[in-house]
C-alpha positions in Angstrom: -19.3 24.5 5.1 -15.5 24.3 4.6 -13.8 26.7 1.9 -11.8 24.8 -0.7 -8.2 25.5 -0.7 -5.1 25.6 -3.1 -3.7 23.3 -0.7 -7.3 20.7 0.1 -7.6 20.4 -3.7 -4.1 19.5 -4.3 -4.3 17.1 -1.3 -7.5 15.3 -2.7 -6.0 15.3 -5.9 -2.8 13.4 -4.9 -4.9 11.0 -3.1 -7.5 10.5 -6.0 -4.2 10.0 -8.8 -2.6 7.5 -6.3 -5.1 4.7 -6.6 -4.0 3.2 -3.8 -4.1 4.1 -0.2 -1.3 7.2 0.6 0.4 8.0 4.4 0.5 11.4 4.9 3.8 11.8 4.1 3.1 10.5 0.7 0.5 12.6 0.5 2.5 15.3 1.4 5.3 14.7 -1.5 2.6 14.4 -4.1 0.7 17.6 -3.2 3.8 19.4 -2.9 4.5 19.1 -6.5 1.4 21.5 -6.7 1.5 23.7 -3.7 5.0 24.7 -2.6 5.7 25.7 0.9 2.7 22.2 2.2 3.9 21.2 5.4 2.6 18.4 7.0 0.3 19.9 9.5 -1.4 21.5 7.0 -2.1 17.8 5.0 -3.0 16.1 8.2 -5.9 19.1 8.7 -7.1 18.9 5.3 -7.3 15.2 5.5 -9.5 15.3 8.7 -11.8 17.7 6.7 -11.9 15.3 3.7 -12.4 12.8 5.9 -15.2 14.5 7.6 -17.0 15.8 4.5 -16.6 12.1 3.2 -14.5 12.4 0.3 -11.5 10.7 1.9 -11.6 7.4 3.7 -9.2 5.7 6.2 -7.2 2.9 5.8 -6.4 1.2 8.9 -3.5 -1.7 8.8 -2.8 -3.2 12.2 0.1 -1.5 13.7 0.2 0.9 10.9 0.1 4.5 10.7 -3.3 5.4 8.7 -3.5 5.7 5.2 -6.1 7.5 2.8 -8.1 6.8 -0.2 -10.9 8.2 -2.2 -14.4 7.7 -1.4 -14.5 6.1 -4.9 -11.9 3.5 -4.5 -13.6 2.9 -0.5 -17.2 2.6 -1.9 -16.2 -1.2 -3.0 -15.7 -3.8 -1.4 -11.8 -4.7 -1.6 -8.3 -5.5 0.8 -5.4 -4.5 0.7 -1.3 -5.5 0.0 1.3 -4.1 1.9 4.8 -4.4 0.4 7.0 -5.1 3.0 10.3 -4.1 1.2 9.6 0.0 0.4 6.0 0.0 2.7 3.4 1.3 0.1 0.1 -0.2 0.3 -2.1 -1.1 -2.5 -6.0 -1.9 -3.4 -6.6 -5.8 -4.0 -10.1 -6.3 -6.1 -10.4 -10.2 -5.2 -12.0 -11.4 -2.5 -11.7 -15.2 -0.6 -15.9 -14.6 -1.0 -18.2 -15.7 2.3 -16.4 -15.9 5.0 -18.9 -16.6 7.6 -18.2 -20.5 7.3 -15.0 -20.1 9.2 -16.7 -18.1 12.5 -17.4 -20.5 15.1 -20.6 -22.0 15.8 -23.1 -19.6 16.9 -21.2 -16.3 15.7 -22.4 -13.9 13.6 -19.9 -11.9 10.9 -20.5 -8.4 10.0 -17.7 -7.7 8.1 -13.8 -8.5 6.8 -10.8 -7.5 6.3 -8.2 -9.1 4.6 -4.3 -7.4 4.3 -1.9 -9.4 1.7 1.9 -9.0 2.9 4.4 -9.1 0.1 7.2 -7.6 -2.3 5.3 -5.2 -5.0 6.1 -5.8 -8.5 8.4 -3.1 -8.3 10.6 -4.4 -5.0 10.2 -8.0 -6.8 11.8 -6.9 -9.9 14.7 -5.1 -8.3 15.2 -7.7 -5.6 15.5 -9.8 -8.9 17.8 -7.6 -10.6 20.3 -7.4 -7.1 20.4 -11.2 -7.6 21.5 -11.5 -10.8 24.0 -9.0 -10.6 25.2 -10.1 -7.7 25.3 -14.2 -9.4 27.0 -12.5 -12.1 29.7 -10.9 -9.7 30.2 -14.7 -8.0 30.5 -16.5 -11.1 29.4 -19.4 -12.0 28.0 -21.5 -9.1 30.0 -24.8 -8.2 28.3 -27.8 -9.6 26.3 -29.4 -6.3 26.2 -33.7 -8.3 28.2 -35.4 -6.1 28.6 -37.8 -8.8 30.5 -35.5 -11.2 33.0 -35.1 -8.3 36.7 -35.9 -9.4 38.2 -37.5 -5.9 40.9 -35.6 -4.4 
C-alpha cells in the first residue's frame, strides 16, 4: 500500500477542484500553490499511483498529451471540449445518445468517444472584447449599399 504524501494529496486535490481534466503541468501549478519546491517528476509519479490505486483517470485526446480527472467526474458517462485558443479541456454532460445506428452493417459498438473543438467561454469573450476594441480603433465601418454611393 502506497503512503500518502504532502505532495499526492495536494496533487489529487488540484485535480479533484479542477472539474475538468488537468495536463500535468496544470497539475503542477495548482499543487504548487500547496506544496512548494513540486517539480514535475514528482506530479507525473504521484499521478501514476493515483492512477494505479484508481482515484485518477486518464484522459486521452488524439494527439494530445494525457490529461487527468477524478474517479468521480470518470465514473459517468460524458466527452469532452477542447478549447483550441488557450488548450484547456473540459467535461461535456450531453451525449448524441445510441450511436450504434451509424456502425456499418454487421458491426458491433462497445463504446464512444466524442471530443467538441472550440473557443471556451472565456477565449470567446476576450476574442470578443479584441474585436470591439479593435472596431473601435478603425472607426466606423464604410457603408457596403452601393445604392447610397454618391458617383465620383
Amino acid at each position: 500500500m502506497e503512503r500518502t504524501t504532502r505532495q499526492k494529496t495536494a496533487i489529487q486535490a488540484a485535480i479533484e477542484s479542477a472539474q475538468r481534466p488537468l495536463s500535468a503541468q496544470e497539475i503542477l501549478e495548482q499543487a504548487s500553490l500547496q506544496v512548494t519546491q513540486l517539480g514535475i517528476a514528482t506530479v507525473y509519479r504521484n499521478l501514476k499511483s493515483l492512477v494505479q490505486e484508481e482515484k485518477v483517470h486518464v484522459v486521452t485526446l488524439p494527439g494530445e498529451n494525457p490529461r487527468y480527472e477524478s474517479n468521480t467526474a470518470a465514473n459517468h458517462h460524458h466527452h469532452h471540449f477542447q478549447c483550441t485558443t488557450c488548450q484547456r479541456v473540459f467535461d461535456v454532460h450531453d451525449c448524441p445518445g445510441d450511436l450504434k445506428r451509424m456502425a456499418p452493417q454487421g458491426f458491433v459498438v462497445e463504446r464512444h468517444e466524442l471530443t467538441l473543438y472550440g473557443r471556451c467561454a472565456d477565449c470567446n469573450a476576450a476574442a470578443g472584447a479584441s474585436a470591439a476594441s479593435a472596431a473601435a480603433k478603425a472607426g466606423p465601418a464604410p457603408h457596403a449599399c452601393a445604392s447610397h454611393h454618391d458617383p465620383a
